[in-house]
Backbone as CSV, one residue per row, in Angstrom:
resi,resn,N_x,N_y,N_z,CA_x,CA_y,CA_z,C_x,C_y,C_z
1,UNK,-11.299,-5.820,10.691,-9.860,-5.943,10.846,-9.539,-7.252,11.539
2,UNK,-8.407,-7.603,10.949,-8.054,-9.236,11.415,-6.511,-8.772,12.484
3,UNK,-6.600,-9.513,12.863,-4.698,-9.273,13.684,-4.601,-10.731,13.801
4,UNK,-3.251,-11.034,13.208,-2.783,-12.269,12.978,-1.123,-11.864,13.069
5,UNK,-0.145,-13.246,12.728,1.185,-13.016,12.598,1.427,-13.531,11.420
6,UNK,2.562,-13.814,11.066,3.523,-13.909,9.926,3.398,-15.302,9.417
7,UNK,3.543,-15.520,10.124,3.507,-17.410,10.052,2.237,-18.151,9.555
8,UNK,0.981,-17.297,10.129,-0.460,-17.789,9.517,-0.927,-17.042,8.357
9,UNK,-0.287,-15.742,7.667,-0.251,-15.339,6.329,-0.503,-16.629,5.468
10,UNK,-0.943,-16.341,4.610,-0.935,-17.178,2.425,0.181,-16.578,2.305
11,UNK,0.821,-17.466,1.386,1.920,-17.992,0.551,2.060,-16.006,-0.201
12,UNK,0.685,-15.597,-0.753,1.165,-14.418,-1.551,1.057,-13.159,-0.547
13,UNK,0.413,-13.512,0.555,0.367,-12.219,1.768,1.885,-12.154,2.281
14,UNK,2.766,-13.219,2.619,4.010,-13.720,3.058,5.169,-12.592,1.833
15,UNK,4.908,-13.351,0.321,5.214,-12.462,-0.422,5.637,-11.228,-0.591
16,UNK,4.108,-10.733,-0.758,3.944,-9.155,-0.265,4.440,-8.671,0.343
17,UNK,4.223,-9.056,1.632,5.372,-8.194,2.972,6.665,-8.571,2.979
18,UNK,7.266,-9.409,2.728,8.220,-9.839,2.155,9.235,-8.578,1.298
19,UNK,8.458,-8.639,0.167,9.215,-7.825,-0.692,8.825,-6.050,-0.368
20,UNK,7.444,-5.928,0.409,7.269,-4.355,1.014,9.134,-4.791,2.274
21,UNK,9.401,-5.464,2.481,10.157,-5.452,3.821,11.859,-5.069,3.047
22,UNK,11.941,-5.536,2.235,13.151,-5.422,1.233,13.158,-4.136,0.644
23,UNK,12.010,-3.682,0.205,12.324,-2.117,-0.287,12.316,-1.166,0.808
24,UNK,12.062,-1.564,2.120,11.516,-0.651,2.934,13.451,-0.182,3.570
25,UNK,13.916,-1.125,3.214,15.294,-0.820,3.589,16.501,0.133,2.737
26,UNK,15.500,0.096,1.075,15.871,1.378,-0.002,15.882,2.642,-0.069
27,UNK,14.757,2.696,1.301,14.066,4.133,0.801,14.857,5.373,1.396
28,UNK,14.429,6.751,1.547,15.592,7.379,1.345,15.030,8.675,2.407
29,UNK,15.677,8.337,3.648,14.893,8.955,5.344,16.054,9.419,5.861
30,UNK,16.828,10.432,5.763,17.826,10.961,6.234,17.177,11.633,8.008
31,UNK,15.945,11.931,7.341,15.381,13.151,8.039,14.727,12.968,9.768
32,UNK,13.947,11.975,9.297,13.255,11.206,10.011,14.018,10.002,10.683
33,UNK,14.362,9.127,9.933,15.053,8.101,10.102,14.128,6.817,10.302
34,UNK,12.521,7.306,9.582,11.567,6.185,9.280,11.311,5.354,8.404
35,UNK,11.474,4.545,7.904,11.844,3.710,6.385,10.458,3.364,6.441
36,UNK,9.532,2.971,5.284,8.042,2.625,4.792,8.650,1.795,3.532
37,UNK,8.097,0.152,3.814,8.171,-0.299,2.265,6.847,-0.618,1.903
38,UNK,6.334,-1.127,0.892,4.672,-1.533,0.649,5.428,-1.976,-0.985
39,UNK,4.382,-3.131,-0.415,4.538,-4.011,-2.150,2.738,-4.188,-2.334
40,UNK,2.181,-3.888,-3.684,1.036,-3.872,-4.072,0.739,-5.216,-4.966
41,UNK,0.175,-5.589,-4.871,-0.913,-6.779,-5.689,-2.023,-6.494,-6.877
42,UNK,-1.416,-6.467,-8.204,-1.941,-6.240,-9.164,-3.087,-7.434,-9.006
43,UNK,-4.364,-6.931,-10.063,-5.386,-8.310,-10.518,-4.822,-9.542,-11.057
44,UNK,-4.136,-9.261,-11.929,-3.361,-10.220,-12.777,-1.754,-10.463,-11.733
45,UNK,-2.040,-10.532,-10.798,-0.764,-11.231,-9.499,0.699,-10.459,-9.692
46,UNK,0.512,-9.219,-10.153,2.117,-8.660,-10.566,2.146,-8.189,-9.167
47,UNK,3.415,-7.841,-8.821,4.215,-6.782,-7.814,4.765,-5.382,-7.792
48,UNK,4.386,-4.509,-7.512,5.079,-3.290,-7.583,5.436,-2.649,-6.050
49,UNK,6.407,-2.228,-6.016,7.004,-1.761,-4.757,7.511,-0.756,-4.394
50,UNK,7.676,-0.260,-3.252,7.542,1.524,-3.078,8.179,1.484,-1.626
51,UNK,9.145,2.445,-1.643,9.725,3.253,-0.443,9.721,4.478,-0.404
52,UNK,9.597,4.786,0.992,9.503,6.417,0.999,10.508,7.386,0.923
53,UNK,10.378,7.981,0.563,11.461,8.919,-0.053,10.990,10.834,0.743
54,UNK,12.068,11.092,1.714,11.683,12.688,2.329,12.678,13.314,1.784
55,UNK,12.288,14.713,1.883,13.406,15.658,1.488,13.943,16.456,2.542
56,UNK,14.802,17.767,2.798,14.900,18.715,4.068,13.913,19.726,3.918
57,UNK,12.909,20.115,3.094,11.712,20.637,3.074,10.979,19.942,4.307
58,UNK,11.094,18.282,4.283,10.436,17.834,4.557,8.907,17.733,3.851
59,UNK,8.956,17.557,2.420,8.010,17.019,1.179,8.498,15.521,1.351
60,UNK,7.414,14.751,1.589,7.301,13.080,1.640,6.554,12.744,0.133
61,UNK,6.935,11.661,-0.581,6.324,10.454,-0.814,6.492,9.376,-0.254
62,UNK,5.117,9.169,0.510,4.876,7.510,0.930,5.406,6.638,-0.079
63,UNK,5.503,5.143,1.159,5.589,3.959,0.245,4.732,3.524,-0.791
64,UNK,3.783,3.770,0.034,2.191,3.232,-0.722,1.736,3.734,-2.285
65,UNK,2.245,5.269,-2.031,2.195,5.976,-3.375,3.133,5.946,-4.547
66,UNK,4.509,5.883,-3.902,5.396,5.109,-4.436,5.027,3.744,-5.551
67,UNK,4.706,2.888,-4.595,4.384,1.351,-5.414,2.862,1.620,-6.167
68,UNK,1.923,2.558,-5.781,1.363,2.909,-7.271,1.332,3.657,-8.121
69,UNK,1.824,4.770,-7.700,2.496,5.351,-9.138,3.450,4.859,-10.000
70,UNK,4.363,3.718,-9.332,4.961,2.816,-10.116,4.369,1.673,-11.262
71,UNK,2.785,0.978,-10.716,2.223,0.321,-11.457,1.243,1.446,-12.601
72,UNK,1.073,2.472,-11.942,0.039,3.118,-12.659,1.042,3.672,-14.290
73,UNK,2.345,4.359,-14.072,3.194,4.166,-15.008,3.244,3.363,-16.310
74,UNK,3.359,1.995,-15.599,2.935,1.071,-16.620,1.787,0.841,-16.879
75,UNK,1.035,1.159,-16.807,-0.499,1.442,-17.079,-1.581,-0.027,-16.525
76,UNK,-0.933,0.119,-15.325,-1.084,-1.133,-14.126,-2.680,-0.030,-12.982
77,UNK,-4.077,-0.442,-13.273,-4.957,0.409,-12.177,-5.731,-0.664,-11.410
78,UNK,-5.348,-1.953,-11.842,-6.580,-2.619,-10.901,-6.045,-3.593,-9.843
79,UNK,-5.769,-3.300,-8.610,-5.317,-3.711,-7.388,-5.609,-4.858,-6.430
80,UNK,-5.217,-5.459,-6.026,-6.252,-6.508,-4.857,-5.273,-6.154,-3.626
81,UNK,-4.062,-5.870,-3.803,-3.521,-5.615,-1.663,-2.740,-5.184,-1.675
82,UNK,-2.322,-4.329,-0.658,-0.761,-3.991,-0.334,-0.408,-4.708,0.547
83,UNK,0.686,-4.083,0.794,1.695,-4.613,2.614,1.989,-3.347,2.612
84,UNK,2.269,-3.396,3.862,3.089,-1.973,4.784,3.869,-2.530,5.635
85,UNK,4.891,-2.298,5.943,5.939,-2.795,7.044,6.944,-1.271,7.289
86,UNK,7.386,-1.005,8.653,8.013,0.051,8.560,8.906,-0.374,9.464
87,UNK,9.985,0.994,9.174,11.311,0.777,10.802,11.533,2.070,11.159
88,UNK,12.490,2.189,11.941,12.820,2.957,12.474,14.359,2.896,13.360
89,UNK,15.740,4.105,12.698,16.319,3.740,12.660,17.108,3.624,14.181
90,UNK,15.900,4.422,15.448,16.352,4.201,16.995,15.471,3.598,16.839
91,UNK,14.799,2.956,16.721,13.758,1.597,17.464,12.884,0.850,16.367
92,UNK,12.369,-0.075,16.744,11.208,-1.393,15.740,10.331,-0.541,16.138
93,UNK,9.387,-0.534,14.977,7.903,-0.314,15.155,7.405,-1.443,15.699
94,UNK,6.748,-1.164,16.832,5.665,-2.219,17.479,5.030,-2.442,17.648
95,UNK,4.009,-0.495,17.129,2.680,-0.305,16.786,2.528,-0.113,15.558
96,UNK,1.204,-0.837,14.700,0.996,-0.624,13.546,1.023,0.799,12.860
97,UNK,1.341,1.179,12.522,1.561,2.462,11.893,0.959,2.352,9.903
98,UNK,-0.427,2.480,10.187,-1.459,2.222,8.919,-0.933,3.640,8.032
99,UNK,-1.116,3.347,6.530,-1.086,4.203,5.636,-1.865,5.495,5.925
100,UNK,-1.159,6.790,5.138,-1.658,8.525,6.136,-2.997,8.553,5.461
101,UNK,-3.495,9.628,5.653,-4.741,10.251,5.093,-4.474,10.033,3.070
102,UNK,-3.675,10.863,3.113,-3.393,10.674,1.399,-3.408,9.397,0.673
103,UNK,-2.998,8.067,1.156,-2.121,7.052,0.683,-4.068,6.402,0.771
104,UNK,-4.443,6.512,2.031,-5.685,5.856,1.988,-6.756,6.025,0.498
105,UNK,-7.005,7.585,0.995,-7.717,8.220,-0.408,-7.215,7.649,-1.960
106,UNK,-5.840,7.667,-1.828,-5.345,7.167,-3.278,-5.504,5.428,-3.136
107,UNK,-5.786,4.816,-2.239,-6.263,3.119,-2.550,-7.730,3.245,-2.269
108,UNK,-8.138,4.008,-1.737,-9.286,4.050,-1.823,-10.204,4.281,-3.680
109,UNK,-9.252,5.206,-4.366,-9.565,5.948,-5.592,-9.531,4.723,-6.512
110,UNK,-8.668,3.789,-6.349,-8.376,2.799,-6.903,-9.166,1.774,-6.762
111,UNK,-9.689,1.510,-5.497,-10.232,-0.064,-5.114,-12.037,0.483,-5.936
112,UNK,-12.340,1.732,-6.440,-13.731,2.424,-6.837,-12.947,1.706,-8.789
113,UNK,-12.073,2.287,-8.926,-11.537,1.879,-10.664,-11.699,0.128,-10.898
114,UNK,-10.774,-0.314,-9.898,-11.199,-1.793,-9.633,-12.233,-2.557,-9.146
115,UNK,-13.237,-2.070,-8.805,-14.539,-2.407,-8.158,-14.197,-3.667,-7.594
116,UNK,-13.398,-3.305,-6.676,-12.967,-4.379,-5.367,-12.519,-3.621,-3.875
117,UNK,-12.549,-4.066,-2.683,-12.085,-3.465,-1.646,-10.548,-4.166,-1.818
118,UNK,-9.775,-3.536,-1.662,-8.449,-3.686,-1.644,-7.859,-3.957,-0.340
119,UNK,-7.108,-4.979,-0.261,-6.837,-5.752,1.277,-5.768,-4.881,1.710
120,UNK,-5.310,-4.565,3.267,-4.510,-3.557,3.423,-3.926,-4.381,4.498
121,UNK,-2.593,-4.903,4.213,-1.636,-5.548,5.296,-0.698,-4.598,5.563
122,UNK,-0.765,-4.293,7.211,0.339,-3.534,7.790,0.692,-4.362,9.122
123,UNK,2.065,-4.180,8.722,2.975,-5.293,10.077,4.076,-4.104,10.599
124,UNK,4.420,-4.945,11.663,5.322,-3.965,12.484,6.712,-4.457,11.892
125,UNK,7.645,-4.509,12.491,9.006,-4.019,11.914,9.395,-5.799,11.602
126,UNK,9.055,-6.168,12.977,9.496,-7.444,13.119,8.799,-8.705,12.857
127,UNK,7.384,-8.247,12.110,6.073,-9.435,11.289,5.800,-9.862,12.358
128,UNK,5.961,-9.504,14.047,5.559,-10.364,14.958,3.782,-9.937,15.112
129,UNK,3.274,-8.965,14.596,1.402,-8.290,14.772,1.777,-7.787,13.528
130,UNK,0.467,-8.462,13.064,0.146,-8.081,11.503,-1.300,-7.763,11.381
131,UNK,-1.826,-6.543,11.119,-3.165,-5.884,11.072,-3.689,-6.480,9.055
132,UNK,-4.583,-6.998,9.179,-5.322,-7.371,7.659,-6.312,-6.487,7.672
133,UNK,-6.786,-5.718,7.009,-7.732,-4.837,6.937,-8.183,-4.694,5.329
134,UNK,-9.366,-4.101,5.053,-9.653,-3.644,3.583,-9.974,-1.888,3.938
135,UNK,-9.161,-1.452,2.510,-9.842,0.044,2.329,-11.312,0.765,2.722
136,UNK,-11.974,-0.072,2.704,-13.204,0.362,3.058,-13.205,0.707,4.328
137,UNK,-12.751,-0.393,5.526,-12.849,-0.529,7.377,-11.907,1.165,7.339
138,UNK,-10.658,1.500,6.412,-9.806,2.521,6.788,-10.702,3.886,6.472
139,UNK,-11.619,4.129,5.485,-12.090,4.927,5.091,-13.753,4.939,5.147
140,UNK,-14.092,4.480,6.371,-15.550,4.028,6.413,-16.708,5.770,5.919
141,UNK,-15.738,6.677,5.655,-16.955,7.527,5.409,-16.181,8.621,3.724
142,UNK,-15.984,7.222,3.104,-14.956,7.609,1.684,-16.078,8.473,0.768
143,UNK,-14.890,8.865,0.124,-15.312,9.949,-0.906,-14.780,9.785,-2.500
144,UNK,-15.082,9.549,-3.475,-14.359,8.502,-4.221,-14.919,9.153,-5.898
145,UNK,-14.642,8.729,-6.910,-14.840,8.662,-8.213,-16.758,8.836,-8.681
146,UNK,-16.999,7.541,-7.818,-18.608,7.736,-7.861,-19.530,8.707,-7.263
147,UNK,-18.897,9.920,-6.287,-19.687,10.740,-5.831,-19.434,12.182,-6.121
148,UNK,-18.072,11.998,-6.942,-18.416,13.200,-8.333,-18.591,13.071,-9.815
149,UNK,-19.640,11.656,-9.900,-19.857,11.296,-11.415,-18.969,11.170,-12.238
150,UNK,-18.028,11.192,-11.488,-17.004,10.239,-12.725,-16.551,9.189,-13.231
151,UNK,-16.669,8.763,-14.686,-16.624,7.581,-14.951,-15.255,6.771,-15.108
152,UNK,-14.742,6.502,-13.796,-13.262,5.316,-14.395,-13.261,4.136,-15.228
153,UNK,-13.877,4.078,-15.693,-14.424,2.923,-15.957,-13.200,2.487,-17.212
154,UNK,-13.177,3.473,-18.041,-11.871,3.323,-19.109,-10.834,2.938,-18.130
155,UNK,-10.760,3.409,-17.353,-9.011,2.223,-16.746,-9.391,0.863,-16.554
156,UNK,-10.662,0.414,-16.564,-10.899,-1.320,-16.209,-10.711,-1.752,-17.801
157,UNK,-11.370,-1.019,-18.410,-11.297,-1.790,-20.022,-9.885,-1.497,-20.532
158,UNK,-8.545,-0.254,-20.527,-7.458,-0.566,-21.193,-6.382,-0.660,-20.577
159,UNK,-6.865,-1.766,-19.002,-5.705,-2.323,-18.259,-6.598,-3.753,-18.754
160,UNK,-7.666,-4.842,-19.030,-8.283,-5.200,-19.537,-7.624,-5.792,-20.968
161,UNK,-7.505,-5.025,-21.718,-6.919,-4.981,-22.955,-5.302,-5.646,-23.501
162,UNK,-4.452,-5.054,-21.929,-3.292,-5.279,-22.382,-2.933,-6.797,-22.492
């Protein structure tokens, strides 16, 4: 894990959180009053973006899942990064607040389809501490595609294809 700020980001990390920071202000937190945006990094440099969305059940979709079930839709599976940026509508997040158990497993499921570790940027409200991390450091004892013999391998060849 790296901890850096905003300012020493790449041009497409800047991006990323950028546009995770713009949807994070869409999403739809009556409940909570916690907003989550995350913008993802296709192989081929596309963007897809995701806010969280609660109900009064209190049934969540994350951001994270959000912006890939959005690429996966379009039949988008091979990843290189997210962003995470969150708020809160009595106070800034000031502690990193990393993607839940679920959101991990599902970039984790992905970075095994993509046979890449997938970079995981989470910043606080205000880009002033920005955590760089890969899926792997979040899930150091993962459980994934390859350890119930299954072959993803068809999502590399007909995302590949298009």
């Amino acid at each position: 894990m790296k901890t850096t700020t905003y300012k020493k980001l790449s041009p497409i990390y800047k991006k990323l959180l950028d546009k995770a920071e713009q949807v994070m202000k869409k999403g739809y937190s009556p409940y909570t009053n916690f907003y989550v945006g995350s913008a993802l990094l296709t192989t081929d440099n596309k963007i897809y973006s995701g806010s969280n969305i609660e109900t009064a059940s209190y049934v969540a979709i994350c951001a994270e899942r959000a912006a890939i079930s959005k690429a996966v839709s379009e039949g988008k599976y091979l990843f290189k990064a997210i962003a995470v940026i969150s708020k809160c509508d009595h106070f800034d997040v000031t502690k990193i607040a990393g993607p839940c158990g679920i959101c991990r497993q599902l970039l984790y499921e992905f970075s095994e389809v993509a046979k890449r570790d997938i970079i995981v940027i989470n910043s606080t409200t205000k880009k002033d501490k920005i955590i760089i991390t890969k899926i792997s450091e979040l899930m150091p004892l993962s459980f994934g595609p390859k350890d119930t013999k299954v072959d993803v391998s068809k999502y590399r060849k007909n995302y590949q294809s298009q």
